[in-house]
C-alpha positions as CSV (number, residue, x, y, z in Angstrom):
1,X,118.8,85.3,136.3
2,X,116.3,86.2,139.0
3,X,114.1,89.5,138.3
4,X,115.3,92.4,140.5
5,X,112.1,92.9,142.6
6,X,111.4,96.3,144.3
7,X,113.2,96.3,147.5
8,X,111.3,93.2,148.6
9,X,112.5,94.5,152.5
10,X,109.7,95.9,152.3
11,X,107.7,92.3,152.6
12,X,106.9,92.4,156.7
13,X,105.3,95.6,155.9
14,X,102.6,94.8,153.3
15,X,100.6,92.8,155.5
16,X,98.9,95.7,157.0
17,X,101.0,98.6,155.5
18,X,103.0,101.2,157.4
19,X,100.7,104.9,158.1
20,X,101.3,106.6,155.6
21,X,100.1,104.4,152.8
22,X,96.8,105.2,151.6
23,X,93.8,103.0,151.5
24,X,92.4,104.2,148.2
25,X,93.4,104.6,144.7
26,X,92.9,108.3,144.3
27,X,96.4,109.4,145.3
28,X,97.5,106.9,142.8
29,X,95.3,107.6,139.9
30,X,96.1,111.4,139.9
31,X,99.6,110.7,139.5
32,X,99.0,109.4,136.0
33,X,98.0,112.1,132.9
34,X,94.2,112.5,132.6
35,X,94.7,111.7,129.0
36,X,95.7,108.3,129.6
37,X,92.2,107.4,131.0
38,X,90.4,108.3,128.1
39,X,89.7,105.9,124.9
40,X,91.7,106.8,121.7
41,X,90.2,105.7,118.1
42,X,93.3,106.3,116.3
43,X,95.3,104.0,119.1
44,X,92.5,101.7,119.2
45,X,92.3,100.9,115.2
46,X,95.9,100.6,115.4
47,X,96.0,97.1,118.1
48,X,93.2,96.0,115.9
49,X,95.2,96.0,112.9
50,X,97.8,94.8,114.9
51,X,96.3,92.2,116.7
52,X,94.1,91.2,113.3
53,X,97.3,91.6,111.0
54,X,99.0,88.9,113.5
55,X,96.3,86.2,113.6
56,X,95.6,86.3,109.9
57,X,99.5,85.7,109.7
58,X,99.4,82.7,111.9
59,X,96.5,81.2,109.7
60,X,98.0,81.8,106.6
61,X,101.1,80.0,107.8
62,X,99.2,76.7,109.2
63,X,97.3,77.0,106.0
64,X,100.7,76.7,104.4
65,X,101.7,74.0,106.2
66,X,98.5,71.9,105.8
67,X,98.5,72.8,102.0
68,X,102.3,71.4,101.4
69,X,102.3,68.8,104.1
70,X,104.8,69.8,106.1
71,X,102.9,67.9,109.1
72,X,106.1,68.4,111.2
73,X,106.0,72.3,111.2
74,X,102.2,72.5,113.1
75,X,103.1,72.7,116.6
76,X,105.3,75.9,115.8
77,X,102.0,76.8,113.7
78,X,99.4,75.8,116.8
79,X,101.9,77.7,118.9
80,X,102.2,81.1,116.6
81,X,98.1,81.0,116.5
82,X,97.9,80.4,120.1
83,X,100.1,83.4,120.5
84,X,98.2,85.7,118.2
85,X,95.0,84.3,120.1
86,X,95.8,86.1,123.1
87,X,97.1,89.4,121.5
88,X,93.0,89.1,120.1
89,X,92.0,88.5,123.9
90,X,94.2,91.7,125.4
91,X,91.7,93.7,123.2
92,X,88.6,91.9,124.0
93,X,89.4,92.5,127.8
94,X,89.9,96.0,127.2
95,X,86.0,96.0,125.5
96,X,85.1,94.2,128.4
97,X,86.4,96.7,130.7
98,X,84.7,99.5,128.3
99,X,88.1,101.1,127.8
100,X,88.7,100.4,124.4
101,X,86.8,102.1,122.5
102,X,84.5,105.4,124.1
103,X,81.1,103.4,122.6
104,X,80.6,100.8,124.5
105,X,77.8,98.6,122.3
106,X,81.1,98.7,119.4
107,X,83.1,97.6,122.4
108,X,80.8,94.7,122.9
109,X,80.2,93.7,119.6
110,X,83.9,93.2,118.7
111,X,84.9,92.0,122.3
112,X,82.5,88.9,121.5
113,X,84.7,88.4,118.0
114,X,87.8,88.7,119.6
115,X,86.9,86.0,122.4
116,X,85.9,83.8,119.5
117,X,89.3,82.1,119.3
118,X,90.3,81.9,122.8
119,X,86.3,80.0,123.8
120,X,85.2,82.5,125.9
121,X,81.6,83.5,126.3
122,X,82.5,87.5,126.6
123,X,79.7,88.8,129.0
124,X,80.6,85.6,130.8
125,X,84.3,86.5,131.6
126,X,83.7,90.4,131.6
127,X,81.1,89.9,134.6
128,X,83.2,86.9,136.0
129,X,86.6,89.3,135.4
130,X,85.1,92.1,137.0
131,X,84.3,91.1,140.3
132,X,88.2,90.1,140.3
133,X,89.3,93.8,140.2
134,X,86.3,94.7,142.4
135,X,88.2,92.2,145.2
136,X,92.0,91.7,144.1
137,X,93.6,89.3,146.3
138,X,90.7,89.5,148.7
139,X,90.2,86.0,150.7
140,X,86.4,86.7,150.4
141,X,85.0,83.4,149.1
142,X,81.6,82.0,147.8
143,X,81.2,79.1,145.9
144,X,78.0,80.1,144.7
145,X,78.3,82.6,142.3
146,X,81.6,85.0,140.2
147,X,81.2,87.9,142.4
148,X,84.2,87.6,144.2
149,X,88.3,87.6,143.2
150,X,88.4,84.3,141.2
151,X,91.8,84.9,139.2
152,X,94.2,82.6,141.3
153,X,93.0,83.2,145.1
154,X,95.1,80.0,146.8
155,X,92.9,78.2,149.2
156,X,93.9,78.8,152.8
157,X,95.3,76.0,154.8
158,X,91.8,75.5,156.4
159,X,90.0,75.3,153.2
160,X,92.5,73.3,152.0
161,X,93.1,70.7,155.0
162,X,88.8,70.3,155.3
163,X,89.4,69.6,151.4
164,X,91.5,67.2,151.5
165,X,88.9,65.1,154.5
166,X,85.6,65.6,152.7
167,X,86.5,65.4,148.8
168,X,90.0,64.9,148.7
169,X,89.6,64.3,144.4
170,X,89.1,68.1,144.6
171,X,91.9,68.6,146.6
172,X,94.2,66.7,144.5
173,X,92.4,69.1,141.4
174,X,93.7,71.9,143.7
175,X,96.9,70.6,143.7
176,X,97.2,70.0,139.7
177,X,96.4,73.0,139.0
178,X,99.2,74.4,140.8
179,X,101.7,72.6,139.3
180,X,100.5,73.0,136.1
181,X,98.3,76.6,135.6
182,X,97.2,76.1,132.1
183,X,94.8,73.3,133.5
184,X,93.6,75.6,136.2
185,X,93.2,78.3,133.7
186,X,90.7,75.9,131.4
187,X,89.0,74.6,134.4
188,X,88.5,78.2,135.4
189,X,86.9,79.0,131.9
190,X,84.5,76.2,132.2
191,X,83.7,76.7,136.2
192,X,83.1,80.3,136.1
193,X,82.2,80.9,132.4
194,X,79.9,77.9,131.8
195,X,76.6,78.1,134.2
196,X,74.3,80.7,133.9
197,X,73.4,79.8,137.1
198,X,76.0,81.4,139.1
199,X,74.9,85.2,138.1
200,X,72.5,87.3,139.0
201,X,69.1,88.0,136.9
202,X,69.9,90.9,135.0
203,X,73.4,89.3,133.5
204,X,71.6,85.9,132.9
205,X,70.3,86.9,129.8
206,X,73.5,88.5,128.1
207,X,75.6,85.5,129.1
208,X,72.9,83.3,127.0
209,X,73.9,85.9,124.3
210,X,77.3,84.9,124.4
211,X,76.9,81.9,124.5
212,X,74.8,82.0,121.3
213,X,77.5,84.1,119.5
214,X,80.6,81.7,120.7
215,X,78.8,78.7,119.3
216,X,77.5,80.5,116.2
217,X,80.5,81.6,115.7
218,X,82.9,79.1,116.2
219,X,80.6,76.8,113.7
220,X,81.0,79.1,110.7
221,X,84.3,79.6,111.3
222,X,84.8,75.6,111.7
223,X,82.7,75.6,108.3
224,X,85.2,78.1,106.2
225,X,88.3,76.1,107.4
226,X,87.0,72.9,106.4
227,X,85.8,74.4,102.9
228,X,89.0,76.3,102.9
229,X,91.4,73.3,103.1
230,X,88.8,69.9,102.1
231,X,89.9,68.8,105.7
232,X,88.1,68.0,109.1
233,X,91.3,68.1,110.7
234,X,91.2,71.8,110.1
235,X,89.0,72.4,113.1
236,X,92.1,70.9,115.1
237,X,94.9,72.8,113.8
238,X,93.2,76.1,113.4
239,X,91.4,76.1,116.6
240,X,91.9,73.5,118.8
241,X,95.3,73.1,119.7
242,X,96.0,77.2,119.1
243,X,92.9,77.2,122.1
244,X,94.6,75.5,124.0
245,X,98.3,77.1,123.5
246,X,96.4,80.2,124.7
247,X,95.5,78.6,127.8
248,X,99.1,78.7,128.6
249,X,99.3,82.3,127.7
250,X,96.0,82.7,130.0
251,X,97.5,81.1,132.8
252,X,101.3,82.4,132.5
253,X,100.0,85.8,132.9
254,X,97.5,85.5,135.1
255,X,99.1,83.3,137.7
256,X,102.2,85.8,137.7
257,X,100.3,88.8,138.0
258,X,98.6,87.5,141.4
259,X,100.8,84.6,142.5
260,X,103.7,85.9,144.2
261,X,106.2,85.3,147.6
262,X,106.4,89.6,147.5
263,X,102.8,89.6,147.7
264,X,100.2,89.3,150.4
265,X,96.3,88.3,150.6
266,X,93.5,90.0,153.0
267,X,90.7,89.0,155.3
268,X,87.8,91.1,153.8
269,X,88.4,93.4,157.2
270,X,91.8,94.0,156.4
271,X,91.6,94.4,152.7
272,X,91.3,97.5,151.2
273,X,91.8,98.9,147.2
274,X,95.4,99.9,147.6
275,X,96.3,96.7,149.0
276,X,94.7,94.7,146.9
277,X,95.6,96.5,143.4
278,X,98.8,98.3,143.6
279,X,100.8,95.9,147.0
280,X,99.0,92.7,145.4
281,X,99.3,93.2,141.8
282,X,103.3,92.4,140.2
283,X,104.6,92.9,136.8
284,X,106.0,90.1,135.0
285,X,108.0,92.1,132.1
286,X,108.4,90.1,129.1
287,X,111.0,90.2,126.3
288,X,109.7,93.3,124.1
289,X,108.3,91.9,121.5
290,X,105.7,89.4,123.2
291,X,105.3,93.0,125.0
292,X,104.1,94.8,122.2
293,X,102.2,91.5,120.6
294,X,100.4,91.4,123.9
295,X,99.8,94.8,123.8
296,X,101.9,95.2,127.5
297,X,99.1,93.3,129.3
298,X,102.6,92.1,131.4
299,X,102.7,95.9,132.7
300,X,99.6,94.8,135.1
301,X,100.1,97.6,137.9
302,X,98.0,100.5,136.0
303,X,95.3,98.4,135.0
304,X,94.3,97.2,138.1
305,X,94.9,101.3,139.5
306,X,92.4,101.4,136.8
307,X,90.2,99.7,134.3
308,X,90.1,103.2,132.6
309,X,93.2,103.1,131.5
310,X,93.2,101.1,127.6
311,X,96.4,98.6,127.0
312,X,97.5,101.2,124.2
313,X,98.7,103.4,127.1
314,X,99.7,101.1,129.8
315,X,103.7,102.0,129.1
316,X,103.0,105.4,129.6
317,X,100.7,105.1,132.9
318,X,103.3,102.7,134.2
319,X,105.8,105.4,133.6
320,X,103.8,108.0,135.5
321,X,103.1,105.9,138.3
322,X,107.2,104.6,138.9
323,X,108.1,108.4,139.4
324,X,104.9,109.0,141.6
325,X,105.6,108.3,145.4
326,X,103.6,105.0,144.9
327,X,106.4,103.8,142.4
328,X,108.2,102.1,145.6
329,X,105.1,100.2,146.2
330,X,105.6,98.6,142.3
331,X,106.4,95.1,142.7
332,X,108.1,93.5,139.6
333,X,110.8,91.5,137.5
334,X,112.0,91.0,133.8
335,X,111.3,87.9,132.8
336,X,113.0,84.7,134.2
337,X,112.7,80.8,134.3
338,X,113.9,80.8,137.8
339,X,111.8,83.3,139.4
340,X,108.8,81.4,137.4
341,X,110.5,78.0,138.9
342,X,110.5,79.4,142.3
343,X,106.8,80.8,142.7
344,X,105.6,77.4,141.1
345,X,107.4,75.2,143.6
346,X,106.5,77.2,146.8
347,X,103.2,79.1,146.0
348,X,100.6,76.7,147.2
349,X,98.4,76.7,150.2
350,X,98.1,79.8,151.9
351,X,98.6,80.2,155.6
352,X,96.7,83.0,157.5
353,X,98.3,83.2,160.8
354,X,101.9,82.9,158.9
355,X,101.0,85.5,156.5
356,X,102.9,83.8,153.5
357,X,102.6,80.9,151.1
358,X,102.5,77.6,152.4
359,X,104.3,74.7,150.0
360,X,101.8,71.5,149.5
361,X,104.4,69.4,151.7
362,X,104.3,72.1,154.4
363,X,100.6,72.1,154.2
364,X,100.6,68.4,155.0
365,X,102.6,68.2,157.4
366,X,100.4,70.7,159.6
C-alpha cells in the first residue's frame, strides 16, 4: 500500500513557498513544549538500558549459535546485531548533537562507545553530520571539505552530465549508489569520516581522538570475542557482517528522510531554514516496534526543527508540531515497499530548471 502523503497538491508550491510561510524555525519551535528541548537523565538511562539491553541480546544469541553450531541461524544473528547496532547509533547521534545528556564531555565519552559498533569515528560524523542540518537539502557544494549538506544531496544534471565526460568511473559510482544506498552509505563513512584533511584546524585534533578510540576499541573488543569463543571467525560474526547490516539501516533511513518526489532542493539564494528542515525533511514511519528499537529516529521532522530536541521525546514534539499550523507542511508515510520502490527507481539526477528528480535514463537522454 502506498503511504498517504500530506496533501502532496501542495508540491508546485514548495519550490519557493506561498507568503505566508515563514523562512525561520522560530514559529515552528515555539509550537512544541519548552520541556521537550531540554535533556532528561531519567529518559536518557532508560534508551541506554534499552539500547544496551538489545545489543547484549543480539550477542548472546550469535554466541549461542557459534557455541552449538547452528551455522545456518547467523544471518538472522548478523541481522538482529546489525539491528541493535543502530538502536546504539540513534543514541550516539543524540551525544553528538549534545542533546542527550545536559553534560556534554558524558555525552562525548559514551557517543564514542556507542559508535564503536557501527565504525564511526564520532567527532568525525558529529562535525561531518552537523554541517548537514546547518544546510538540509541545500545544493551548496564543495568537494573540499564536510561543511556543507552531505546526507544524500543528488548531483544536478550538470554535475552529473560533466561527470559522466571527465571521470565517468565516478559517475557510474554515482549511479550504484542509487540503486543500492547501503553502498553509498559505506562510501559516505569512509569519504567524509576518513581524512583529517577535510576539516578545519581546531576539529583536526578531536577527529585523531576518534580515531584512536574506534581502533582501540574495536581491537579489545575483537580480543574478548576471540577469547570468548576460541574463534577468529568471531571478529566476523560479531562485528563484521552486523557492520555492515547497519549500513543498510544507515542508508534506509537516511535516504528516506531526504530523498523524496514530495520534496524539493535549493540554490543557496533560495534556500532558507524552513525550507530546508521542515518542506525538505519526510517521515518514514516504521512498524512500532523498529520505532521504539530505533528510538523514533523515523519521526525525522522535529529533529531537524531542532537538534535540541533528544529522541526520547521526538513522539511528543512530533505531536505538538501536527496540531501547530506547520503540521500541513509535515510530509510523510507509514511504511511501504512500494513507496520505497518508487523513490528508488525515479530519484536520481536532479534537474534545476525542472524543479524535480530526474531518472538516470532521463538524464541521458538530455
Amino acid at each position: 500500500m502506498i503511504p498517504i502523503l500530506e496533501k502532496s497538491e501542495r508540491k508546485k508550491d514548495l519550490s519557493t513557498g506561498p507568503s505566508e510561510r515563514p523562512a525561520t524555525l522560530d514559529g515552528p519551535r515555539k509550537s512544541i513544549r519548552p520541556e521537550l528541548f531540554k535533556s532528561n537523565a531519567k529518559k536518557a538511562f532508560w534508551a541506554a538500558v534499552v539500547g544496551t539491553t538489545f545489543h547484549l541480546f543480539s550477542f548472546s544469541f550469535l554466541y549461542w549459535m557459534i557455541r552449538y553450531d547452528y551455522d545456518f541461524l547467523l544471518p538472522l544473528g548478523w541481522l538482529l546485531a546489525g539491528t541493535s547496532v543502530t538502536s546504539l547509533f540513534v543514541l550516539g547521534h543524540d551525544c553528538a548533537h549534545a542533546s542527550f545528556l545536559k553534560n556534554n564531555k558524558i555525552n562525548d565519552v559514551l557517543g564514542h562507545f556507542f559508535f564503536l559498533f557501527s565504525f564511526y569515528p564520532y567527532y568525525a560524523w558529529k562535525f561531518s553530520h552537523n554541517a548537514h542540518h546547518a544546510h538540509t537539502n541545500n545544493l551548496l557544494f564543495n568537494e573540499k571539505d564536510v561543511y556543507f549538506d552531505n546526507a544524500w544531496i543528488p548531483f544536478t544534471l550538470k554535475q552529473y552530465s560533466s561527470l559522466r565526460k571527465k571521470t565517468p568511473l565516478r559517475a557510474a559510482i554515482y549511479r550504484y549508489t542509487r540503486y543500492f544506498p547501503p553502498l553509498g552509505s559505506l562510501l559516505h563513512n569512509l569519504i567524509m569520516h576518513a581524512y583529517p584533511g577535510k576539516f578545519i584546524d581546531s576539529h583536526r585534533k578531536k577527529v585523531y581522538l576518534s580515531y584512536v578510540v574506534l581502533l582501540l576499541g574495536l581491537a579489545g573488543i575483537s580480543f574478548g570475542l576471540v577469547a570468548l569463543t576460541g574463534k577468529w571467525t568471531a571478529i566476523l560474526h560479531f562485528l563484521v557482517m552486523p557492520g555492515l547490516v547497519f549500513q543498510f539501516w544507515m542508508s534506509y533511513y537516511t535516504y528516506l528522510h531526504h530523498t523524496s518526489d514530495e520534496i524539493y532542493f535549493y540554490q543557496p539564494s533560495d534556500w532558507n531554514p524552513y525550507k530546508g528542515q521542515i518542506l525538505s525533511t519526510y517521515n518514514f514511519l516504521n512498524p512500532k516496534l523498529i520505532s521504539y528499537l530505533h528510538f523514533h529516529i523515523d519521526i525525522h521532522t522535529p529533529h531537524h526543527l531542532s537538534t535540541a530536541i533528544p529522541c526520547y521525546h521526538l513522539k511528543e514534539a512530533y505531536s505538538d508540531l501536527l496540531k501547530s499550523d506547520f503540521g500541513k507542511d509535515v510530509k510523510e508515510g507509514k511504511f511501504s515497499l512500494s513507496y520505497l520502490y518508487k523513490q528508488w527507481k525515479s530519484c536520481h539526477v536532479w534537474d534545476e530548471e525542472g524543479n524535480r528528480y530526474l531518472t538516470f535514463s532521463e538524464a541521458h537522454s538530455r
